[in-house]
PDB file as gemmi writes it, atoms N, CA and C in Angstrom:
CRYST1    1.000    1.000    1.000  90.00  90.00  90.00 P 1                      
ATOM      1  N   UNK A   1     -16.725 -18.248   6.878  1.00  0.00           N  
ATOM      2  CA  UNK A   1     -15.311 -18.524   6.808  1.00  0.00           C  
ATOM      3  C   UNK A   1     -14.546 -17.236   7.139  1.00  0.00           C  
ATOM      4  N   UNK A   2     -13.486 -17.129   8.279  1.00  0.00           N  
ATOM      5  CA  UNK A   2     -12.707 -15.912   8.458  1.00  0.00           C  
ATOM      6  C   UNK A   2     -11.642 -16.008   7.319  1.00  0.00           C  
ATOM      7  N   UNK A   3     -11.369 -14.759   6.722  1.00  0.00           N  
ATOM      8  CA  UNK A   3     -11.052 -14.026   5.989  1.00  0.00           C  
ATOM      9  C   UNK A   3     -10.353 -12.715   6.488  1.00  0.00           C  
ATOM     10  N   UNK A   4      -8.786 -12.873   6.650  1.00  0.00           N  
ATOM     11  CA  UNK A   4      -7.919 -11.734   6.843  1.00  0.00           C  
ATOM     12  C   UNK A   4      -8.148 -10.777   5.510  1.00  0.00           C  
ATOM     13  N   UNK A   5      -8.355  -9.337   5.562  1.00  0.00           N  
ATOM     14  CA  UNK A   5      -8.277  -8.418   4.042  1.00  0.00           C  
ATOM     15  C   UNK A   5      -6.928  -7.437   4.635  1.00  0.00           C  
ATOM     16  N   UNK A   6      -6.711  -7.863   3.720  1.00  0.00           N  
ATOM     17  CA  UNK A   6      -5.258  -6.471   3.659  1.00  0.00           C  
ATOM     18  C   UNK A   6      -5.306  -5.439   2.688  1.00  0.00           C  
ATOM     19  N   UNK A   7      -4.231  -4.556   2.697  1.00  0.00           N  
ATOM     20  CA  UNK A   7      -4.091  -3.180   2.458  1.00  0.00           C  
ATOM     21  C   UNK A   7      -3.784  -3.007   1.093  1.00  0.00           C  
ATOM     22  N   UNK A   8      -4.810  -3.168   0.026  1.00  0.00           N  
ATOM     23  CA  UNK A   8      -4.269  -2.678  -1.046  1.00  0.00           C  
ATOM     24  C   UNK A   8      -3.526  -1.564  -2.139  1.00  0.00           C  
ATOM     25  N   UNK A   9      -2.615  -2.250  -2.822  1.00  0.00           N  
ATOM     26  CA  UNK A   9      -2.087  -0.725  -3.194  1.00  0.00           C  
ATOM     27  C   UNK A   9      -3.270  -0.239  -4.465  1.00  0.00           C  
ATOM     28  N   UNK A  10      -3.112   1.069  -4.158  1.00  0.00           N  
ATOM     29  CA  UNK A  10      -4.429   1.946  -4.915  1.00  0.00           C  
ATOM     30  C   UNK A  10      -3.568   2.874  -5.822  1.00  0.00           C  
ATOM     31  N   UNK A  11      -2.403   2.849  -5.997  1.00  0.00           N  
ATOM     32  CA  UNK A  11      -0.954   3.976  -6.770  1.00  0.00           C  
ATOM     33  C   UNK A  11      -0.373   3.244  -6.798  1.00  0.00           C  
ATOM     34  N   UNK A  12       0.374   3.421  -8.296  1.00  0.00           N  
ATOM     35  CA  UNK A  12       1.701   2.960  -8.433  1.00  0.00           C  
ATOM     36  C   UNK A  12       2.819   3.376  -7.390  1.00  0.00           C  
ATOM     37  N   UNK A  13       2.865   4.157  -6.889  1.00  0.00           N  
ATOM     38  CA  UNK A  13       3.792   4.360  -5.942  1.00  0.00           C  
ATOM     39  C   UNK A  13       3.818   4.182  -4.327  1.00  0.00           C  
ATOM     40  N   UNK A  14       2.423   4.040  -4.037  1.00  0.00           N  
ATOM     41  CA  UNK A  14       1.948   3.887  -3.130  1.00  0.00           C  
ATOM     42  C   UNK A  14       2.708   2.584  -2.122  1.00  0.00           C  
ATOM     43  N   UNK A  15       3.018   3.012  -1.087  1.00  0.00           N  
ATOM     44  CA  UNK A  15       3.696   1.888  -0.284  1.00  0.00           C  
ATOM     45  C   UNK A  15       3.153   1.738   1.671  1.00  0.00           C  
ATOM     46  N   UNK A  16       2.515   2.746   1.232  1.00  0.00           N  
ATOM     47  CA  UNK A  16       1.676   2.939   2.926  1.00  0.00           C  
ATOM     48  C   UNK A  16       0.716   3.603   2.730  1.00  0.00           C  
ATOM     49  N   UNK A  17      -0.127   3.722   4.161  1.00  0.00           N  
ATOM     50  CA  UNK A  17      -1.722   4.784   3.874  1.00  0.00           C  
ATOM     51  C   UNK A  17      -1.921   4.284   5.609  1.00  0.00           C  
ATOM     52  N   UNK A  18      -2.818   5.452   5.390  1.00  0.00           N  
ATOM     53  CA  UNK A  18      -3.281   5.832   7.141  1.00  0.00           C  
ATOM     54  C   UNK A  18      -4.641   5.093   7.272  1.00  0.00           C  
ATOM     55  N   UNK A  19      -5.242   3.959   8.062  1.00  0.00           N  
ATOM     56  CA  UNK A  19      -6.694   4.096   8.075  1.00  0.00           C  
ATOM     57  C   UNK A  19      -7.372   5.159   8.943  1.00  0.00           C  
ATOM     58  N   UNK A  20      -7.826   6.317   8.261  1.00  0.00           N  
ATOM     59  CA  UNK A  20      -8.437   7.170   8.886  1.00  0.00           C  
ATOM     60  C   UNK A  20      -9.715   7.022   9.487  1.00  0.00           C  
ATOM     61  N   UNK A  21     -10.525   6.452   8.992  1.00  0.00           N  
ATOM     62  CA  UNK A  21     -12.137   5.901  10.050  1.00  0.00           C  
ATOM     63  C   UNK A  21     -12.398   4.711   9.344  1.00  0.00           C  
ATOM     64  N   UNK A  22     -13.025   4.198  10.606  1.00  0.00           N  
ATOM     65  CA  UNK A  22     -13.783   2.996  10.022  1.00  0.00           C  
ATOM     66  C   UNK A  22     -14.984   3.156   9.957  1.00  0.00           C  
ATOM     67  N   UNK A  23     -15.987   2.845   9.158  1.00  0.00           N  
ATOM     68  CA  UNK A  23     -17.069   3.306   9.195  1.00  0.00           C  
ATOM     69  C   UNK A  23     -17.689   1.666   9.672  1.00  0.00           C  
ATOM     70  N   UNK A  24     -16.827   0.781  10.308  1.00  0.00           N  
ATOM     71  CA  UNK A  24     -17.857  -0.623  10.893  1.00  0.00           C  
ATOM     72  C   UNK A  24     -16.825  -1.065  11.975  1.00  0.00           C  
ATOM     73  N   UNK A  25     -17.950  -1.737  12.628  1.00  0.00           N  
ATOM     74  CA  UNK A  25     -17.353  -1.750  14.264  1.00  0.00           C  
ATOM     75  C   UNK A  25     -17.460  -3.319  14.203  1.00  0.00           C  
ATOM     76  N   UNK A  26     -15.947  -3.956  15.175  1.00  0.00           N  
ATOM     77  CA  UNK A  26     -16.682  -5.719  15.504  1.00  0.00           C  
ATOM     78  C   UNK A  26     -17.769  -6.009  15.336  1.00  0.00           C  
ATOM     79  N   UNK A  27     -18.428  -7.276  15.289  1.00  0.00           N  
ATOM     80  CA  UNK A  27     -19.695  -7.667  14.959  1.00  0.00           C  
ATOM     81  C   UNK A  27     -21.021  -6.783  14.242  1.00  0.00           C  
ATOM     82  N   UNK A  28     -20.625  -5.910  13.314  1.00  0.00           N  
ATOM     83  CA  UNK A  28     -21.692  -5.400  12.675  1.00  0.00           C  
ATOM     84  C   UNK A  28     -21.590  -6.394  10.939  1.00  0.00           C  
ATOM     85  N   UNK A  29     -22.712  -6.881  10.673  1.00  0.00           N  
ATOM     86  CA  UNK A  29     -22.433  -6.755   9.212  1.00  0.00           C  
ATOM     87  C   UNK A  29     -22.766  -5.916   8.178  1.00  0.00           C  
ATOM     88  N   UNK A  30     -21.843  -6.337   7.077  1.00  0.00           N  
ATOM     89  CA  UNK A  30     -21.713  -5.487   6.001  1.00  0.00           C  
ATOM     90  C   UNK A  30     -22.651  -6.143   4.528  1.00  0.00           C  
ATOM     91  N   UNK A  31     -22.838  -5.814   3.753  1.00  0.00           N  
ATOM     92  CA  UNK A  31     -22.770  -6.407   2.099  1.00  0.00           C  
ATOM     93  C   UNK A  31     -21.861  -5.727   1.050  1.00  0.00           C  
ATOM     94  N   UNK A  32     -21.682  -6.562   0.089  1.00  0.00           N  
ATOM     95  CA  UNK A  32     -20.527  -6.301  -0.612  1.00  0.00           C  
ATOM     96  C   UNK A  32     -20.834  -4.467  -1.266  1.00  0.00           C  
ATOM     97  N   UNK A  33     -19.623  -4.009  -1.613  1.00  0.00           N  
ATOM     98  CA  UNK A  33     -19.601  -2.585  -1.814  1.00  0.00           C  
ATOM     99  C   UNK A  33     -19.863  -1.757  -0.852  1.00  0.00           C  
ATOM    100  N   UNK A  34     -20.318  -1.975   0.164  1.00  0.00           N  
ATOM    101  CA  UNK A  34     -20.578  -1.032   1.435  1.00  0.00           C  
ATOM    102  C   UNK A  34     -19.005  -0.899   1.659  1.00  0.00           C  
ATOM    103  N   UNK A  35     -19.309   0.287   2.479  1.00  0.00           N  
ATOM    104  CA  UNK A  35     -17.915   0.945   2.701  1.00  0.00           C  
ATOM    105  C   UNK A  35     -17.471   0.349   4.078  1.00  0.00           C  
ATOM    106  N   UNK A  36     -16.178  -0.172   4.491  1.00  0.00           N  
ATOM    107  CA  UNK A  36     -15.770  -0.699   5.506  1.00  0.00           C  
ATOM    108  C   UNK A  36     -14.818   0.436   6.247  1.00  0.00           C  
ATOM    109  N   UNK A  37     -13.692   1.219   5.443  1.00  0.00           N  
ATOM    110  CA  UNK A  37     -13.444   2.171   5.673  1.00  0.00           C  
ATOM    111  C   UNK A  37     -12.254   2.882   5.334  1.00  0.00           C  
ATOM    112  N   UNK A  38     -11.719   3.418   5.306  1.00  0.00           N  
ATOM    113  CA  UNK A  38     -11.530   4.773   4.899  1.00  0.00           C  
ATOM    114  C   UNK A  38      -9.944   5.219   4.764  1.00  0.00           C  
ATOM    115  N   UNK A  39      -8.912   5.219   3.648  1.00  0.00           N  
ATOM    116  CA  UNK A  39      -7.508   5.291   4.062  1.00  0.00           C  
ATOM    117  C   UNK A  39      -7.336   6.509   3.217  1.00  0.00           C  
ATOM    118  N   UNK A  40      -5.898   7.274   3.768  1.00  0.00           N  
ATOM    119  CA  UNK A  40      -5.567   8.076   3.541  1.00  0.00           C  
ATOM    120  C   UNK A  40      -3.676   7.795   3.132  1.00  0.00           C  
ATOM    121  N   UNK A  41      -3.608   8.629   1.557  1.00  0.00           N  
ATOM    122  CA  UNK A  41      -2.144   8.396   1.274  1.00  0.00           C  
ATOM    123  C   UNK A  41      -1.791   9.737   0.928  1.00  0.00           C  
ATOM    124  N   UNK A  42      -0.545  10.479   0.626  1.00  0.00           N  
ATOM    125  CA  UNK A  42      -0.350  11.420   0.775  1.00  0.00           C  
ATOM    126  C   UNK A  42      -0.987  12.429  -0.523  1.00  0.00           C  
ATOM    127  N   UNK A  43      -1.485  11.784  -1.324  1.00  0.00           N  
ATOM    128  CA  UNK A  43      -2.119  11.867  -2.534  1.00  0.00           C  
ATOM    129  C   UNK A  43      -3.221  12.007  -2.430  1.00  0.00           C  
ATOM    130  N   UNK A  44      -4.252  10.866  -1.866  1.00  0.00           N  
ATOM    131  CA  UNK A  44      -5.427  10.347  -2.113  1.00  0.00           C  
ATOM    132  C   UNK A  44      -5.988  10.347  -0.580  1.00  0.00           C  
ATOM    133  N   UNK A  45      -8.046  10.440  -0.464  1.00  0.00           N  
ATOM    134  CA  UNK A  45      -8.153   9.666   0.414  1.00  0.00           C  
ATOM    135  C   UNK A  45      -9.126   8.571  -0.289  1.00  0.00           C  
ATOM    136  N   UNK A  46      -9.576   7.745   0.073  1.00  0.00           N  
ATOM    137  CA  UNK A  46     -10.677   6.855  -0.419  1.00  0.00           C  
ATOM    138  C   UNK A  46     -11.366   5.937   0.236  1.00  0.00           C  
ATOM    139  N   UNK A  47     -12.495   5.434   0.292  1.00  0.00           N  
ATOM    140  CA  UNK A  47     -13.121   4.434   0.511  1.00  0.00           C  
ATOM    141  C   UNK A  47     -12.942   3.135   0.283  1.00  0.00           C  
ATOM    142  N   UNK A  48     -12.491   1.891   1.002  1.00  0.00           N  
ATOM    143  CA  UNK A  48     -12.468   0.703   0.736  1.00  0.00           C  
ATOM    144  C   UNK A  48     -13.979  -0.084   0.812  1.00  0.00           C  
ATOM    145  N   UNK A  49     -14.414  -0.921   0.003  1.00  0.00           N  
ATOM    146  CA  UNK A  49     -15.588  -1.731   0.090  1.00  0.00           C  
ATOM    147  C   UNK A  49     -14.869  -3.362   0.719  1.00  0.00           C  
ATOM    148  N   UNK A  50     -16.419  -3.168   0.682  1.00  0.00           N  
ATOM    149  CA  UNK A  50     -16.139  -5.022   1.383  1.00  0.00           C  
ATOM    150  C   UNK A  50     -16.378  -5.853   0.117  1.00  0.00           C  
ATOM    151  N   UNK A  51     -15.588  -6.355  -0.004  1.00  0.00           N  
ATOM    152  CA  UNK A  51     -15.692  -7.526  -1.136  1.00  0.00           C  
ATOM    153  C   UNK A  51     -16.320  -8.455  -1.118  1.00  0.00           C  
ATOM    154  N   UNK A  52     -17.069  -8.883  -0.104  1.00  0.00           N  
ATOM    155  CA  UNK A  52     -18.535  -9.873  -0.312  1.00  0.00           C  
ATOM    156  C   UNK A  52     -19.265  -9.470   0.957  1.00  0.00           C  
ATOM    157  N   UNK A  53     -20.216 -10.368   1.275  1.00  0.00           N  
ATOM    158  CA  UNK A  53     -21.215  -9.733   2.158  1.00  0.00           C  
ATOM    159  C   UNK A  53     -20.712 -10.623   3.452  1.00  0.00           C  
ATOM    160  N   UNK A  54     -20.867 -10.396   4.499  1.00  0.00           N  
ATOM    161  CA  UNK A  54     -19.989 -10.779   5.971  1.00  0.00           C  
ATOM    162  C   UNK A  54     -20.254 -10.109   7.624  1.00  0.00           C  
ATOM    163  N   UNK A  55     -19.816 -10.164   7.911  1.00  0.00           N  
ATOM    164  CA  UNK A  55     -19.623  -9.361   9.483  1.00  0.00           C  
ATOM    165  C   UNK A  55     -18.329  -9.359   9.646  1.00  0.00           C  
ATOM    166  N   UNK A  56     -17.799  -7.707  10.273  1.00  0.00           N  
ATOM    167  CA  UNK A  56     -16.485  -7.517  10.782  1.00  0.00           C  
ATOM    168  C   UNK A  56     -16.143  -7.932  12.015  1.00  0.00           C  
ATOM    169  N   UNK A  57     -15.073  -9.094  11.857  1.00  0.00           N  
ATOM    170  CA  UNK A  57     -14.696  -9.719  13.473  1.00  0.00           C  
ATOM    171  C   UNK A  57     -13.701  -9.059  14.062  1.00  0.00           C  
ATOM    172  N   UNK A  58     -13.088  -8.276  13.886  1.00  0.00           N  
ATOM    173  CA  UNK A  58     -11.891  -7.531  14.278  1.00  0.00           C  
ATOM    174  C   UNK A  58     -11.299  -7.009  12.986  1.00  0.00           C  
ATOM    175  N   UNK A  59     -10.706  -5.626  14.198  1.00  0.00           N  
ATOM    176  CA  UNK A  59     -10.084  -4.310  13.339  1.00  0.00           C  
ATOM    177  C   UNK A  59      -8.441  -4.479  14.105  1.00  0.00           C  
ATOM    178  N   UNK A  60      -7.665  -4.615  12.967  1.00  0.00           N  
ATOM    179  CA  UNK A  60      -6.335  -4.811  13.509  1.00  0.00           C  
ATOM    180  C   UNK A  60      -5.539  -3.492  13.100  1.00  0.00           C  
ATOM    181  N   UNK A  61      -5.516  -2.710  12.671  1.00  0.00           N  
ATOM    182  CA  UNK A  61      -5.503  -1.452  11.899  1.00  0.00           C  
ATOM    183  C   UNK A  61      -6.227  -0.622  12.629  1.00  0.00           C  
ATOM    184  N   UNK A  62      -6.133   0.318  13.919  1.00  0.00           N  
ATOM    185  CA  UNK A  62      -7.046   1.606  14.490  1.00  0.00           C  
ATOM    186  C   UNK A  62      -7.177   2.386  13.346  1.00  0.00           C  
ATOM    187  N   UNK A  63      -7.653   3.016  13.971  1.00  0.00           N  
ATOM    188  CA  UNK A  63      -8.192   4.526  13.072  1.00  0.00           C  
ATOM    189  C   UNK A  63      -6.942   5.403  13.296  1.00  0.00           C  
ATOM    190  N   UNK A  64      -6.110   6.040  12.517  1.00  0.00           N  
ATOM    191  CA  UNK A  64      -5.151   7.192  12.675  1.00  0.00           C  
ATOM    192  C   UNK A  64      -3.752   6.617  12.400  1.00  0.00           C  
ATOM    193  N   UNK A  65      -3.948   5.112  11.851  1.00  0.00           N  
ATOM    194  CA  UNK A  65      -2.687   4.571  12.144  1.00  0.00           C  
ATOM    195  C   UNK A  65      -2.074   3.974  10.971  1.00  0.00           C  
ATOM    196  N   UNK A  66      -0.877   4.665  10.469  1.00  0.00           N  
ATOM    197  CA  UNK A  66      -0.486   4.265   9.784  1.00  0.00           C  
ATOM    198  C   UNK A  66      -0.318   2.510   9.169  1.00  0.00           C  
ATOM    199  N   UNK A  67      -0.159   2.184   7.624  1.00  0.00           N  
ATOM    200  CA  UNK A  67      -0.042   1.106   7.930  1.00  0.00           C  
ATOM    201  C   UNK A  67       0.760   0.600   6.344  1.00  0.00           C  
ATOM    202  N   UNK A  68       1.754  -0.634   6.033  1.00  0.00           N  
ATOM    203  CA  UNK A  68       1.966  -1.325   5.035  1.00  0.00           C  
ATOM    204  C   UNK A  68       1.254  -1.742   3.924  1.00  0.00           C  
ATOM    205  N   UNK A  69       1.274  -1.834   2.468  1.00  0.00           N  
ATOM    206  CA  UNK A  69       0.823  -2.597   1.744  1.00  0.00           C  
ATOM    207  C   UNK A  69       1.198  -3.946   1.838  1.00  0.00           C  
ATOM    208  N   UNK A  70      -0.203  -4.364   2.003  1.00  0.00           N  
ATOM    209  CA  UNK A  70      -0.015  -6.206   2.440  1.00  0.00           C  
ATOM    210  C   UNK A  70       0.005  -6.342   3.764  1.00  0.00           C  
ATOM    211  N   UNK A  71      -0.292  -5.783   4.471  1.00  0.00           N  
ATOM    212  CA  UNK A  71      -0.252  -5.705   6.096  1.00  0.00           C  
ATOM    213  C   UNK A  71      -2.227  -5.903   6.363  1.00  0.00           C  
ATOM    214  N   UNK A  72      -1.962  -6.742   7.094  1.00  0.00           N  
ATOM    215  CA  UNK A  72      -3.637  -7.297   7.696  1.00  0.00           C  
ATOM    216  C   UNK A  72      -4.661  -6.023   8.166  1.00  0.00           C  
ATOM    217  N   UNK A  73      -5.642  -5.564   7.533  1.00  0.00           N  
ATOM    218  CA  UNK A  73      -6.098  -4.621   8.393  1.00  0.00           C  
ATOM    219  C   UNK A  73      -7.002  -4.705   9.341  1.00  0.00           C  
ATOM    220  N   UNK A  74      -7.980  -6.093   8.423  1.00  0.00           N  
ATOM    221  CA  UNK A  74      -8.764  -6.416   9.619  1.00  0.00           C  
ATOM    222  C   UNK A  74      -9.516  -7.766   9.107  1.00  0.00           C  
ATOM    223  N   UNK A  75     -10.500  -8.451   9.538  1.00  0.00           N  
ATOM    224  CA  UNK A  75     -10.817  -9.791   9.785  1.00  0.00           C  
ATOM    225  C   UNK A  75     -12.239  -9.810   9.934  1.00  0.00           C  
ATOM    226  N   UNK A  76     -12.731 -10.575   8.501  1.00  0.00           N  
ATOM    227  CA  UNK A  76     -14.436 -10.588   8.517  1.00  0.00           C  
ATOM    228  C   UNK A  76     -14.405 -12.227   8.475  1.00  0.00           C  
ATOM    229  N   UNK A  77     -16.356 -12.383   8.762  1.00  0.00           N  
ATOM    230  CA  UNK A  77     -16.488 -13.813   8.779  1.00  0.00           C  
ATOM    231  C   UNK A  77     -17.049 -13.655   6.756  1.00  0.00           C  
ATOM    232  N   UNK A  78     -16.520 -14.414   6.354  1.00  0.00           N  
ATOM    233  CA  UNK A  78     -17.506 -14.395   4.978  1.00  0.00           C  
ATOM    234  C   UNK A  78     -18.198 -14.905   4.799  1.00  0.00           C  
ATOM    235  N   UNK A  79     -19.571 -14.634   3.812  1.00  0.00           N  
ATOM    236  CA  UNK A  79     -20.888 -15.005   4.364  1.00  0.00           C  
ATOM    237  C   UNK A  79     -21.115 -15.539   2.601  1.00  0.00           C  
TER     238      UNK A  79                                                      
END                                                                             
């Protein structure tokens, strides 16, 4: 089942964050807790996991690019 994941807030104050790398490319899969990848806020950087086990169908969010809380980052099949 595709499954849009968006940008969670990780701070109370937090209202944007950079995805700085992805550590998974289209069609690779993942399992849950593996790291998908990687945001940066002016505070923090951190690791996002994958919340169940899947393959990444698209990255809508590049690498370097700023982005919204609640804004789509990218699109797995869930498994």
């Amino acid at each position: 089942m595709k499954v849009n994941l968006k940008l969670s807030r990780v701070g109370m104050n937090m209202d944007e964050a950079t995805v700085s790398v992805w550590r998974k490319q289209p069609g690779e899969s993942f399992v849950k807790g593996e790291t998908l990848y990687e945001i940066e806020t002016e505070k923090v950087t951190m690791e996002v996991e994958a919340p169940c086990n899947g393959t990444l169908i698209s990255i809508a969010v590049p690498a370097g690019t700023e982005t919204t809380v609640g804004s789509v980052v990218c699109s797995i099949d869930q498994q």
